[in-house]
TORKOL-4160 file (C-alpha; in steps of 0.2 Angstrom, whole numbers, padded with zeros to 4 digits, m for minus):
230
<pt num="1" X="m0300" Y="m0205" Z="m0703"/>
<pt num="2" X="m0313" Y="m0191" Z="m0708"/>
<pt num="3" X="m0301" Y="m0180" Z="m0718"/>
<pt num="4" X="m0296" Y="m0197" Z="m0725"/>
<pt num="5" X="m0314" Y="m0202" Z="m0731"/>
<pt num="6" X="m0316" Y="m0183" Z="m0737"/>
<pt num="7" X="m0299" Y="m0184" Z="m0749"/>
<pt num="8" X="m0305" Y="m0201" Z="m0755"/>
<pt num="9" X="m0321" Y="m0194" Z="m0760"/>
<pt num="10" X="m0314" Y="m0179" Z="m0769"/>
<pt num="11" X="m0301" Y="m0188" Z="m0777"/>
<pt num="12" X="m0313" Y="m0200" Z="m0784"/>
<pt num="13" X="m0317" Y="m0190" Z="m0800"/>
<pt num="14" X="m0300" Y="m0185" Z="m0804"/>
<pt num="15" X="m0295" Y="m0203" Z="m0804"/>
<pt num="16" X="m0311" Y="m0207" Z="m0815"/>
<pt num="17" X="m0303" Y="m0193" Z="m0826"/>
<pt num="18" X="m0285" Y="m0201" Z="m0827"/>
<pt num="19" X="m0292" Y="m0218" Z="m0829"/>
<pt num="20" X="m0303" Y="m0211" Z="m0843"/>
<pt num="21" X="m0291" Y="m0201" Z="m0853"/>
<pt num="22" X="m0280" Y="m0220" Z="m0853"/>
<pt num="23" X="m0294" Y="m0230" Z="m0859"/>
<pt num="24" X="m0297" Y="m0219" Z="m0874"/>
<pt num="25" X="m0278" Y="m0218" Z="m0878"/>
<pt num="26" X="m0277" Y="m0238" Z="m0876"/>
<pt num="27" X="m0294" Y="m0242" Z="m0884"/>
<pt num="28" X="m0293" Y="m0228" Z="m0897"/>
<pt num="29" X="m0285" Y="m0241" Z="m0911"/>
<pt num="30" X="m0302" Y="m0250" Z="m0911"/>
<pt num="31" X="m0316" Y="m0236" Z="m0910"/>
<pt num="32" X="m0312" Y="m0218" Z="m0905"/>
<pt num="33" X="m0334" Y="m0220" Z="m0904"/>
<pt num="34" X="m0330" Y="m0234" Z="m0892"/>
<pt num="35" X="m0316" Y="m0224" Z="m0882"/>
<pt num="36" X="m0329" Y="m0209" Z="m0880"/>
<pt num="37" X="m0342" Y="m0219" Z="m0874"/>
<pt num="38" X="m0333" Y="m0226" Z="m0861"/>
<pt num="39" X="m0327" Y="m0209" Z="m0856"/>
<pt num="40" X="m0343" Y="m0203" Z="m0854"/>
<pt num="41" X="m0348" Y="m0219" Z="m0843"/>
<pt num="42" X="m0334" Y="m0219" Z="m0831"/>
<pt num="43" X="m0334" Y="m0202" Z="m0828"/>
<pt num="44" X="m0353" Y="m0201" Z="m0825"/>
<pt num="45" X="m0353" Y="m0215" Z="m0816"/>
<pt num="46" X="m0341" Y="m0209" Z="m0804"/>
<pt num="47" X="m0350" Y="m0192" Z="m0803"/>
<pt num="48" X="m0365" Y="m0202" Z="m0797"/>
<pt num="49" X="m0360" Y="m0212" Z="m0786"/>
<pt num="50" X="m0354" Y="m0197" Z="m0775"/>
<pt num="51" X="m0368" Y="m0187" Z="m0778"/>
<pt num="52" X="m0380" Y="m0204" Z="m0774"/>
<pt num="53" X="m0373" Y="m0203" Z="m0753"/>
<pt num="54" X="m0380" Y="m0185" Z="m0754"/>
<pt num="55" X="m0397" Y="m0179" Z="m0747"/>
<pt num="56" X="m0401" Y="m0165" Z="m0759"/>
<pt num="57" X="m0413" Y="m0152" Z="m0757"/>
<pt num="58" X="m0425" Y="m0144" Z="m0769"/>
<pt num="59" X="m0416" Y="m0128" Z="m0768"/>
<pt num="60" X="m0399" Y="m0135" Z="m0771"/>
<pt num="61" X="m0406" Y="m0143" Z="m0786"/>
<pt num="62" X="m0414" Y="m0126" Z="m0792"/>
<pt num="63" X="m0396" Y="m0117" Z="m0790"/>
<pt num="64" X="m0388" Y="m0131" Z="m0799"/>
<pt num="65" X="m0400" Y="m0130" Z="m0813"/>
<pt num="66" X="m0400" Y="m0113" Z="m0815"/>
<pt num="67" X="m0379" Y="m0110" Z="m0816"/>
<pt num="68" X="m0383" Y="m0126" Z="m0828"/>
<pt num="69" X="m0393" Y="m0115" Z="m0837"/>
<pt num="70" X="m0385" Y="m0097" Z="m0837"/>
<pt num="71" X="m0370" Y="m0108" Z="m0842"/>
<pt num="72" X="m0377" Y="m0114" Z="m0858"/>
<pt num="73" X="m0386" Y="m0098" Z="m0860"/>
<pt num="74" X="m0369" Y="m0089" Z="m0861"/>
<pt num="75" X="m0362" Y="m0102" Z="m0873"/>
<pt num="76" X="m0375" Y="m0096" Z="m0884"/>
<pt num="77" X="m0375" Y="m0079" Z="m0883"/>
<pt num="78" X="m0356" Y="m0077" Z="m0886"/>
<pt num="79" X="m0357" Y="m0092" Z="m0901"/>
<pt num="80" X="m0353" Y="m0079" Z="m0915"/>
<pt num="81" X="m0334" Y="m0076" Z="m0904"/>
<pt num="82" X="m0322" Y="m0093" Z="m0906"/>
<pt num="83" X="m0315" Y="m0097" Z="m0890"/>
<pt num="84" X="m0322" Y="m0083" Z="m0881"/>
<pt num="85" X="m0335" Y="m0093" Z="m0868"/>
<pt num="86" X="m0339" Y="m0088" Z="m0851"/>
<pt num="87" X="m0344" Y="m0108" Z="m0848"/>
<pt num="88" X="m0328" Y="m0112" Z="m0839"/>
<pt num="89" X="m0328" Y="m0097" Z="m0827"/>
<pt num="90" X="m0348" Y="m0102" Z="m0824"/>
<pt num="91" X="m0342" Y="m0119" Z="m0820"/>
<pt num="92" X="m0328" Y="m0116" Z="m0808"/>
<pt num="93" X="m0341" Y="m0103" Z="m0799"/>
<pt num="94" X="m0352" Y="m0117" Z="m0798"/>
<pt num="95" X="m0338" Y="m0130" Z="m0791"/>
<pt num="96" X="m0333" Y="m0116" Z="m0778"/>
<pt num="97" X="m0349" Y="m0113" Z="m0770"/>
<pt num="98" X="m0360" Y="m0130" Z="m0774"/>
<pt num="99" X="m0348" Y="m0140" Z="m0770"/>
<pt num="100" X="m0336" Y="m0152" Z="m0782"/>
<pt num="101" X="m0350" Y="m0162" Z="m0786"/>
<pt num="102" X="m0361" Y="m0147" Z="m0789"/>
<pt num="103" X="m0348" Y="m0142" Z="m0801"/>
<pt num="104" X="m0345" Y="m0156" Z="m0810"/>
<pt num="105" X="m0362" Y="m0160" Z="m0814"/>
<pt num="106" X="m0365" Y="m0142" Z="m0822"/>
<pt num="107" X="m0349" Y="m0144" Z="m0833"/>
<pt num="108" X="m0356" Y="m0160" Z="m0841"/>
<pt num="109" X="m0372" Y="m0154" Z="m0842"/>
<pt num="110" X="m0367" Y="m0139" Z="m0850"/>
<pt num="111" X="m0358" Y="m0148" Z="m0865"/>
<pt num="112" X="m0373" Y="m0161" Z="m0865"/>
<pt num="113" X="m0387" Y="m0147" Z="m0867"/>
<pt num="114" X="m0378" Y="m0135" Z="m0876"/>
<pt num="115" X="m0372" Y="m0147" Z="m0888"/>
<pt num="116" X="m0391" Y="m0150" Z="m0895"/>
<pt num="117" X="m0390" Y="m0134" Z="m0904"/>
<pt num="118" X="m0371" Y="m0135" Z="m0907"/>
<pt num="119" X="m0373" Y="m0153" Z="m0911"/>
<pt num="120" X="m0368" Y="m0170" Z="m0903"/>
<pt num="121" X="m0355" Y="m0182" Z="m0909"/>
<pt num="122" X="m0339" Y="m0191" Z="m0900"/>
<pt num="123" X="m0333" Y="m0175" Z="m0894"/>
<pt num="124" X="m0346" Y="m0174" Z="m0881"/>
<pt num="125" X="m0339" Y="m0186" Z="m0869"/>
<pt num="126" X="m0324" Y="m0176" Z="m0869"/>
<pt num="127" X="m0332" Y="m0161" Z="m0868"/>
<pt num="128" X="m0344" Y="m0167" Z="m0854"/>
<pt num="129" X="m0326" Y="m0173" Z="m0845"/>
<pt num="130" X="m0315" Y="m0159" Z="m0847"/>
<pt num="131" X="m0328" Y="m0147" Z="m0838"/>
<pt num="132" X="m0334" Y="m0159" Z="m0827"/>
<pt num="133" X="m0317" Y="m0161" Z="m0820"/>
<pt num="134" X="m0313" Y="m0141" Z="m0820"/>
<pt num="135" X="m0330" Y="m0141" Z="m0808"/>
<pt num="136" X="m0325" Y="m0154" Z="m0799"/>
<pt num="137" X="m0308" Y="m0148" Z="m0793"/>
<pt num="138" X="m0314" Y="m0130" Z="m0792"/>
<pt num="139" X="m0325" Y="m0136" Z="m0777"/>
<pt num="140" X="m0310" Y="m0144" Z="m0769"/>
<pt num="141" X="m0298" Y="m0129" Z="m0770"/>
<pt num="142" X="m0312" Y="m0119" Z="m0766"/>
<pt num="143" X="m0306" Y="m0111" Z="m0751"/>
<pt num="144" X="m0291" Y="m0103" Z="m0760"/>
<pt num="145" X="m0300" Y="m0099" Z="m0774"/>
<pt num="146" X="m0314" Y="m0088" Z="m0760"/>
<pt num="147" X="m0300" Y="m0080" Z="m0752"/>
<pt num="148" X="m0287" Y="m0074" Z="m0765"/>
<pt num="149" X="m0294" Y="m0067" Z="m0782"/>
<pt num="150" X="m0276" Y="m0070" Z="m0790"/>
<pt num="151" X="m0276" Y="m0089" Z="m0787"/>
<pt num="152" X="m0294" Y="m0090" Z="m0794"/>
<pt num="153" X="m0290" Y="m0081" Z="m0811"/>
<pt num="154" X="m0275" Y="m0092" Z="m0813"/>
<pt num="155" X="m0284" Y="m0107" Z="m0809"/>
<pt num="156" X="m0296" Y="m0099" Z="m0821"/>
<pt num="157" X="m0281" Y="m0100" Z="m0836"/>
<pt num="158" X="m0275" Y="m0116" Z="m0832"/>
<pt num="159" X="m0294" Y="m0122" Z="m0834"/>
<pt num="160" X="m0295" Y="m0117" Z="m0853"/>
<pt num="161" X="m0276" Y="m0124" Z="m0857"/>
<pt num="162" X="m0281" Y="m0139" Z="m0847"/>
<pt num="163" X="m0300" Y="m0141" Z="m0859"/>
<pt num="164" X="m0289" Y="m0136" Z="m0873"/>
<pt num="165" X="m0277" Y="m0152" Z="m0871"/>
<pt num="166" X="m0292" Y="m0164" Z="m0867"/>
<pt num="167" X="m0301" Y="m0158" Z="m0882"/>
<pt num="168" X="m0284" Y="m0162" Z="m0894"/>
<pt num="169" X="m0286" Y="m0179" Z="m0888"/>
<pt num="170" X="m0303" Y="m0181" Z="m0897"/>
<pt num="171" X="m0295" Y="m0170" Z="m0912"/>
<pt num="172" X="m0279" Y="m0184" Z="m0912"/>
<pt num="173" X="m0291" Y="m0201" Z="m0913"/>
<pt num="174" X="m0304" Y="m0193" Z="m0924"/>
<pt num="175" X="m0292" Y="m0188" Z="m0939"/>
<pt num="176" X="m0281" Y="m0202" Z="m0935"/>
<pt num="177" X="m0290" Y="m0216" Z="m0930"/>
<pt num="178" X="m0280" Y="m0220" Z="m0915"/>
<pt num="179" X="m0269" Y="m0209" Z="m0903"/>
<pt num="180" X="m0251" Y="m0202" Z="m0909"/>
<pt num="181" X="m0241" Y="m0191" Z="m0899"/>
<pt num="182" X="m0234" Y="m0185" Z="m0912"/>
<pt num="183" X="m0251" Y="m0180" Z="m0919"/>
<pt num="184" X="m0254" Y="m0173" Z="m0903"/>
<pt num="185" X="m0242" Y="m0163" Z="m0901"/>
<pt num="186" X="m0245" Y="m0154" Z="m0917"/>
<pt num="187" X="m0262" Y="m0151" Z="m0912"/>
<pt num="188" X="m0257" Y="m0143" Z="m0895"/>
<pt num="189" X="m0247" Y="m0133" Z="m0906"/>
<pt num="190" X="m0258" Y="m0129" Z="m0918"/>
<pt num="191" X="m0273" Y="m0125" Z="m0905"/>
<pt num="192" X="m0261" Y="m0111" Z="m0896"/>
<pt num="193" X="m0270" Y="m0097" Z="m0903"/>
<pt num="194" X="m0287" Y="m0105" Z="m0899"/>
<pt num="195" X="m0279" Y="m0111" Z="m0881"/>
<pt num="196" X="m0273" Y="m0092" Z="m0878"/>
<pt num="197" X="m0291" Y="m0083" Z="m0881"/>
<pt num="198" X="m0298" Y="m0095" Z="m0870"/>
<pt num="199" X="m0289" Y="m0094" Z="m0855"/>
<pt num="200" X="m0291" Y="m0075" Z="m0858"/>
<pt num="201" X="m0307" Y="m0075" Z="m0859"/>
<pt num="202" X="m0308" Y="m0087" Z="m0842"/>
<pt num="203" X="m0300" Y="m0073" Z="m0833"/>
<pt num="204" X="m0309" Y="m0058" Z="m0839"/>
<pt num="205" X="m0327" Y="m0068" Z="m0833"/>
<pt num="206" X="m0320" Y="m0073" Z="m0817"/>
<pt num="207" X="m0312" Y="m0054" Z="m0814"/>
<pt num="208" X="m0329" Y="m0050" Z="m0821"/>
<pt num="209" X="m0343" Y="m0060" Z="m0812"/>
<pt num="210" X="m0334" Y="m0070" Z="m0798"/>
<pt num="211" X="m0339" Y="m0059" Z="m0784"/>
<pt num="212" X="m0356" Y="m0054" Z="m0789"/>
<pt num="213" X="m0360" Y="m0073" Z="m0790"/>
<pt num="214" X="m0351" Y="m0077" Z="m0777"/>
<pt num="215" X="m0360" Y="m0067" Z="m0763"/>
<pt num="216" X="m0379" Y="m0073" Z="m0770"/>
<pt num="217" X="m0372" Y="m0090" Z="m0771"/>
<pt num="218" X="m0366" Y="m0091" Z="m0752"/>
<pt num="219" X="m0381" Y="m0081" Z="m0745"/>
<pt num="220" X="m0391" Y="m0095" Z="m0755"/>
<pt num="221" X="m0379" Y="m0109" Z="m0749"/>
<pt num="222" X="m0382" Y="m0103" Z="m0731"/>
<pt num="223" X="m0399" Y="m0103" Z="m0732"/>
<pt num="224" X="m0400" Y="m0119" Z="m0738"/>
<pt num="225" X="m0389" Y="m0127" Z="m0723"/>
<pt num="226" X="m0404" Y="m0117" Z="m0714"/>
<pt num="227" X="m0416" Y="m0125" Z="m0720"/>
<pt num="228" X="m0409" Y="m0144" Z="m0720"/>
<pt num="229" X="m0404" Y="m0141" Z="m0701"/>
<pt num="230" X="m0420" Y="m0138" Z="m0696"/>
């Protein structure tokens, strides 16, 4: 019955995701502002109610707050290169080692903050969604991803085609006015090149920083189960 509950828990953001994704594709014919929104809702929502049955600790928070943070910092810093982000690397690093929720919440709150300087507009929610969810399921596969490097830079390409493809669906209803799959698929195809150098770039940060983070994050994680045991 445990490993049930656990699997409910984890799937509950995927599923928020799905359910998210088909309300802006059904509602987009009325308001692609009013599909965004309720992306940004459902999804948040059901972040915070896992997150709200956990007893979180200072520290934790600090660690989260600080990836948060190095996270935006990097989207900065490499603003000048298209495509070429170390965000989705930082958030999968999160997801592994402070957990799914852990992940997910410094993937939307990357997009959130970062977004103040780059600028905020319906394409937000989905921004806020798409890493969220890459978080999120970094933290559940995050035993793989600890013990073989290959799996993790994969994961790490499939994450930028998969924020690539959620980020089309924005590009769809906001030059349309509603969801077309032919419209879409032209603007998967289109996005290829931007798609490629993304996913690239998610590899050579993970090759890069994954282990270095890795090891002060789980020293940090440890002491941190310490400190909550006591």
């Amino acid at each position: 019955m445990s490993e049930l509950k656990s699997f409910r828990k984890a799937a509950a953001a995927p599923l928020c995701g799905t359910v998210c994704i088909l309300c802006a594709v059904l509602l987009s014919k009325k308001s692609y502002t009013l599909s965004s929104l309720i992306i940004a809702a459902v999804s948040c929502a059901g972040f915070a109610m896992s997150f709200e049955r956990r007893r979180v600790s200072s520290r934790y928070a600090v660690l989260l707050a600080v990836m948060t943070a190095l996270s935006v910092a990097g989207r900065f810093i490499f603003a000048p290169i298209p495509a070429f982000k170390p965000v989705t690397a930082m958030v999968i690093i999160s997801g592994m080692y402070l957990t799914a929720q852990g992940g997910f919440l410094t993937g939307a709150l990357t997009a959130l903050i970062s977004n103040i300087y780059f600028g905020h507009g319906a394409w937000t929610p989905f921004q806020m969604l798409a890493w969220g969810l890459i978080g999120f399921i970094a933290g559940i596969l995050s035993y793989p991803l600890k013990r073989s490097k290959l799996i993790l830079l994969v994961y790490g390409a499939m994450s930028g085609v998969f924020y690539s493809l959620v980020a089309d669906v924005w590009t769809v209803i906001w030059y349309n006015g509603s969801f077309s799959p032919e419209l879409y698929k032209a603007a998967v195809i289109s996005s290829l090149p931007f798609t490629a150098v993304y996913a690239v770039s998610n590899v050579i940060f993970l090759f890069l920083i994954s282990d270095s983070f890795g090891r002060k994050l789980s020293r940090a994680s440890v002491l941190i189960e310490r400190q909550a045991g006591k």
